[in-house]
C-alpha positions in Angstrom: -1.0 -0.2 7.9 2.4 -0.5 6.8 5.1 2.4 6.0 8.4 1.9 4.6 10.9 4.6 3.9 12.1 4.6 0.2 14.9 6.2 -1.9 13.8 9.7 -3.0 13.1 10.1 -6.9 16.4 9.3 -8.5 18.3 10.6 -5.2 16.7 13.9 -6.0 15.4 16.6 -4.5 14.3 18.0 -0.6 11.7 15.0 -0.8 11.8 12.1 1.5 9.3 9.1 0.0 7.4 6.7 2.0 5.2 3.8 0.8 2.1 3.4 2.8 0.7 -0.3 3.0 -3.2 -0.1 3.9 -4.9 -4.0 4.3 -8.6 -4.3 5.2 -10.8 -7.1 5.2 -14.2 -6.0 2.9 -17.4 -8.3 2.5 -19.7 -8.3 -0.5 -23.4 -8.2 -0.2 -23.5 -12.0 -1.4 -21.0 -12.9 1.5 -17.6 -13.5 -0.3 -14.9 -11.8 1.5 -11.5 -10.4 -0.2 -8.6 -8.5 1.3 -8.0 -5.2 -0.3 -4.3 -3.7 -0.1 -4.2 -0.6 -1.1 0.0 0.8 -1.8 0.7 4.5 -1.4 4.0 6.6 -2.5 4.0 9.7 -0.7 6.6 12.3 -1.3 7.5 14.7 2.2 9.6 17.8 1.5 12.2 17.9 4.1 11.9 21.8 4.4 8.0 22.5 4.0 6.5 19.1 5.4 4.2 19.2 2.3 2.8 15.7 2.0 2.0 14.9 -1.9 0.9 12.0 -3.3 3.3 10.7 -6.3 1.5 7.0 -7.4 -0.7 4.2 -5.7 -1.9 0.9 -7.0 -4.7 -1.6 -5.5 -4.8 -5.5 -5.1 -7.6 -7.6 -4.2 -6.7 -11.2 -2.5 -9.5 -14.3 -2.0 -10.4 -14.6 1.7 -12.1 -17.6 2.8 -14.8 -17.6 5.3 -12.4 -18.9 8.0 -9.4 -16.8 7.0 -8.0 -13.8 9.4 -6.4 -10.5 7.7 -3.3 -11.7 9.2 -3.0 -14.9 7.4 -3.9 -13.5 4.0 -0.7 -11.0 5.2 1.7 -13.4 5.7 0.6 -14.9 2.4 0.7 -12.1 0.2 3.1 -9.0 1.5 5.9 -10.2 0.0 4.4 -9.9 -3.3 5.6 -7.0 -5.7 2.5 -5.2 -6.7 3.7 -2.7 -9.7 3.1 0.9 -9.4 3.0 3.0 -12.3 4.5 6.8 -11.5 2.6 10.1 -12.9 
């Protein structure tokens, strides 16, 4: 898991936004493994601590048989995966 402190909506607002990174290594009944990263934008109020959750987006990524979450990681984090905001 991965969380990163972002910008709040257009500097507005008591919010403070965080994306939350979750990668996890899944298997298919036939035996082909993929890494599934699933990207979170949660919106804290500074004054209530209400936690609400304002977009997400998933991405699958090709594992081979000998390939560790790690190196799929280094591979792919750096790649923007869009989120489209409610």
């Amino acid at each position: 898991m991965n969380i990163r402190r972002r910008p709040s909506w257009n500097g507005l607002g008591s919010a403070v936004r965080y994306l939350q990174e979750v990668w996890r290594m899944e298997s298919s009944i036939q035996g082909a493994r993929q890494v599934r990263r699933t990207l979170t934008f949660i919106d804290v109020d500074t004054k209530t601590g209400n936690q609400t959750v304002v977009s997400g987006a998933t991405k699958y990524y090709p594992a081979a048989s000998d390939e560790s979450l790690e190196a799929i990681f280094e591979q792919y984090s750096a790649e923007e995966v869009p989120i489209a905001f409610r």
